[in-house]
C-alpha positions in Angstrom: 12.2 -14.1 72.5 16.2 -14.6 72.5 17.8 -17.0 70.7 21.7 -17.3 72.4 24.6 -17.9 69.7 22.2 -18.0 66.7 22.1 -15.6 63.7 18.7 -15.0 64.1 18.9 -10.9 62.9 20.3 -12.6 59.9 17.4 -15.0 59.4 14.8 -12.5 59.6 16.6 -10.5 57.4 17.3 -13.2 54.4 13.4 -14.2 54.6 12.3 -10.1 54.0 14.7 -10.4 51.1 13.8 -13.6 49.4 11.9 -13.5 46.1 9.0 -15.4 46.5 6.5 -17.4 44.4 3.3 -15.4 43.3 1.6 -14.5 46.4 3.6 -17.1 48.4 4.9 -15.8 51.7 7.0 -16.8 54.7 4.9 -18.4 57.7 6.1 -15.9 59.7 6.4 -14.7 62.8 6.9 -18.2 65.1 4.5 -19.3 67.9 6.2 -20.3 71.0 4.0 -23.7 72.1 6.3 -24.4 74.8 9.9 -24.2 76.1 12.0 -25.0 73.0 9.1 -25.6 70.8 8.0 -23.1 68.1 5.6 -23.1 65.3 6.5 -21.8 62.0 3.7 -21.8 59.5 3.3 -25.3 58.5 6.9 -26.5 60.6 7.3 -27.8 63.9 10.2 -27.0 65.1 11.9 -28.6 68.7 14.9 -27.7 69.6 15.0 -29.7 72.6 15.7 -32.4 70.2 16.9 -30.8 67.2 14.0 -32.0 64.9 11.9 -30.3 62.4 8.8 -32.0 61.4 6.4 -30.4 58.4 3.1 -32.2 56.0 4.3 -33.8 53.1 2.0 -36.0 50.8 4.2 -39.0 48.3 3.8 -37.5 44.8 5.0 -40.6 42.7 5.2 -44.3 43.4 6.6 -44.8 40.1 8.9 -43.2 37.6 12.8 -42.0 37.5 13.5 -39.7 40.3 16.1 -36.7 40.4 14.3 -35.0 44.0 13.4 -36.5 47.0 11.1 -33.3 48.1 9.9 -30.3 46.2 7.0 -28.2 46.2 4.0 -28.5 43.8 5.6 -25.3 41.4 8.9 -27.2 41.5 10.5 -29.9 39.6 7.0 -32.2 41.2 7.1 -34.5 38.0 10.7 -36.3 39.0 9.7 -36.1 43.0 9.0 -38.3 45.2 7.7 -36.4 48.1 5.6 -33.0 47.7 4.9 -30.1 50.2 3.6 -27.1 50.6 5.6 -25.5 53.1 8.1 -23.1 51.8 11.9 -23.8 51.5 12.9 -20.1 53.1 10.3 -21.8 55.8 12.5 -24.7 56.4 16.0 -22.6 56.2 15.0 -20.5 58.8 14.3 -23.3 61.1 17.0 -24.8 59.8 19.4 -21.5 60.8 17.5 -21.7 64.3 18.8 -24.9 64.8 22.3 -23.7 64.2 23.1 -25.4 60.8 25.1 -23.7 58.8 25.0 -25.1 55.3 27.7 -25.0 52.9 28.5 -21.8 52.4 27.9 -20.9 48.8 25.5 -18.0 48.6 27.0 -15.7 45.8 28.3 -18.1 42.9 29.1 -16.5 39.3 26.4 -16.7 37.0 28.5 -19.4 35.2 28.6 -21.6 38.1 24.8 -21.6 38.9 23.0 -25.2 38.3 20.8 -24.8 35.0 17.3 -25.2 34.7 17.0 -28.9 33.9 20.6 -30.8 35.3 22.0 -32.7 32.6 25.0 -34.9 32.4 27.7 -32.4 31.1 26.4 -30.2 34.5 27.0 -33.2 36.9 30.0 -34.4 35.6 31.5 -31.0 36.9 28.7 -30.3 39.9 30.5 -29.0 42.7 31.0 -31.6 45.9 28.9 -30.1 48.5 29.6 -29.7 52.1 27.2 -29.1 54.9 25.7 -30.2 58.0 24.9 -33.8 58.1 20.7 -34.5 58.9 18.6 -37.8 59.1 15.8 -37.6 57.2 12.6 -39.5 57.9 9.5 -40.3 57.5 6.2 -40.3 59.8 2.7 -42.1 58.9 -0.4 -42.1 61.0 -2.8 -44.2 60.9 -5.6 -45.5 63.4 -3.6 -43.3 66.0 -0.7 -45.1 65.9 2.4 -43.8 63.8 5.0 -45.4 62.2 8.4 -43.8 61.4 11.2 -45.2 59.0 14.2 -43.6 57.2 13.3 -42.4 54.0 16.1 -44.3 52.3 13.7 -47.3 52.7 11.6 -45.5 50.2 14.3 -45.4 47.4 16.1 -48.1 45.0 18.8 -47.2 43.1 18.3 -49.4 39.8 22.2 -50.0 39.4 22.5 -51.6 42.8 18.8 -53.0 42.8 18.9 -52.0 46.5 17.7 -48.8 48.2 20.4 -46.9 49.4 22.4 -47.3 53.4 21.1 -45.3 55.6 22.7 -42.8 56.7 22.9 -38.2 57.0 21.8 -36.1 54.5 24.2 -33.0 53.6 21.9 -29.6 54.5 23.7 -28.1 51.8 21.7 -24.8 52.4 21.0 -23.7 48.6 22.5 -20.6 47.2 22.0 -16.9 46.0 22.2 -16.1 42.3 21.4 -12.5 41.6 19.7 -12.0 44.7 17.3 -15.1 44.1 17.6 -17.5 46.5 17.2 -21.0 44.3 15.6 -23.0 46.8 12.3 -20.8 46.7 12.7 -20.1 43.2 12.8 -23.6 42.0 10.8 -25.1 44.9 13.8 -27.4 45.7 14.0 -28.6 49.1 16.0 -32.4 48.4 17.7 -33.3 45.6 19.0 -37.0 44.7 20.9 -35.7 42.0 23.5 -33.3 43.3 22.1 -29.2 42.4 23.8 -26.6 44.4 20.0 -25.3 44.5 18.5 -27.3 46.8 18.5 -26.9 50.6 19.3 -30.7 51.0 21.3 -32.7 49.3 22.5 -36.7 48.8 25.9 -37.5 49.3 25.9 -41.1 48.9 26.8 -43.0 45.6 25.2 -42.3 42.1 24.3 -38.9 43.1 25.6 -38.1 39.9 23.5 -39.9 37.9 19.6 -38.9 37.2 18.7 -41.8 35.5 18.9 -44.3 38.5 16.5 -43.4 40.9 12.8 -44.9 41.3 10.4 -45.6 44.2 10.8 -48.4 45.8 7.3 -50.4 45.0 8.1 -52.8 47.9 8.0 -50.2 50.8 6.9 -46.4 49.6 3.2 -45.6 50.3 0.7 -45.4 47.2 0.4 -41.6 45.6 -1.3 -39.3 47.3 -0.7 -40.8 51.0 -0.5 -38.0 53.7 2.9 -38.1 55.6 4.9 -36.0 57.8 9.0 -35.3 57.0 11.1 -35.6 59.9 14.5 -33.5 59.7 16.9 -34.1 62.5 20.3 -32.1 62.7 22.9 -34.8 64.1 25.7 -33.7 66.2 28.7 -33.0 64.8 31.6 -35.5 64.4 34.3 -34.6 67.2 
């Protein structure tokens, strides 16, 4: 299987090295299920379109958010979406796809994101760059399915409005002594800017974890069985 123009040596490579959760592993290798389509554990990943689609249940329909997506051994109390596919999971598809991500792999120890984000942290969190993504989300029911943006999920209690739709930054997370934070922390998306997580939200507020809830009006009651839709968009010429 050849992937042209994609590091996918270097992939490989970061998911041998990655520490892991207790007796959490990769879903590796890939099944090919047809011409651009590939399996990867839990992911489904199309190239053909550029979209990644995984199981995700919604873990709060209430309550101050600071993530958008974690796992179950993550920060799952202040999340609204829970999976249990594994972050190095998504990068690699993520790196199949060609996305590139920000670019900070080996900060000082000084310039790691603590364990809980506070407001000294954000005040001074780096802006991230990255590649821009669309996140959605997928429900089934009866066979029919139903896909909206995630955004529509979300209010931000300072505008009493859920946020514009609009990309997501695939920030790409970050090595700190040879942990890589997204499968440390479980952090896939983060609403409140952390250098740890794979995905990150660029849009106003993001530097405030205190203004974030569910949107009662719109997000599915806890527990509902979804499916997260990533799609890389093309870049700006």
């Amino acid at each position: 299987m050849i992937f042209k123009n994609l590091p996918l040596f270097a992939a490989a490579l970061l998911l041998a090295s990655v520490p892991l959760f207790a007796e959490e592993k990769p879903q590796l290798p890939m099944q090919e299920l047809s011409p651009g389509v590939y399996q990867i554990g839990k992911l489904h990943l199309d190239k053909n379109t550029g979209t990644i689609t995984f199981p995700a249940r919604v873990n709060m329909d209430e309550g101050n958010l600071e993530y958008l997506l974690v796992t179950p051994q993550g920060s799952a109390h202040e999340s609204l979406l829970v999976t249990d596919v594994q972050p190095t999971d998504l990068h690699f598809a993520m790196l199949l796809l060609g996305a590139k991500g920000s670019g900070i792999y080996a900060p000082a120890p000084a310039d790691a994101p603590p364990p809980q984000l506070n407001g000294e942290y954000l005040k001074h969190a780096p802006q991230l760059k990255g590649d821009a993504i669309t996140i959605s989300a997928i429900l089934k029911k009866d066979g029919a399915e139903t896909k909206v943006p995630i955004e529509d999920w979300l209010l931000d209690t300072e505008t009493k409005k859920s946020p514009a739709h609009g990309p997501w930054i695939y920030s790409g997370s970050m090595f700190a002594e040879d942990k890589f934070l997204a499968q440390i922390e479980g952090c896939f998306a983060a609403l409140v800017t952390n250098p740890s997580a794979l995905i990150n939200n660029p849009r106003k507020d993001n530097d405030n974890d205190s203004v974030w809830i569910p949107n009662k009006k719109t997000v599915p009651p806890k527990e509902t069985q979804i499916e997260v839709s990533i799609h890389l968009d093309a870049p700006k010429k």
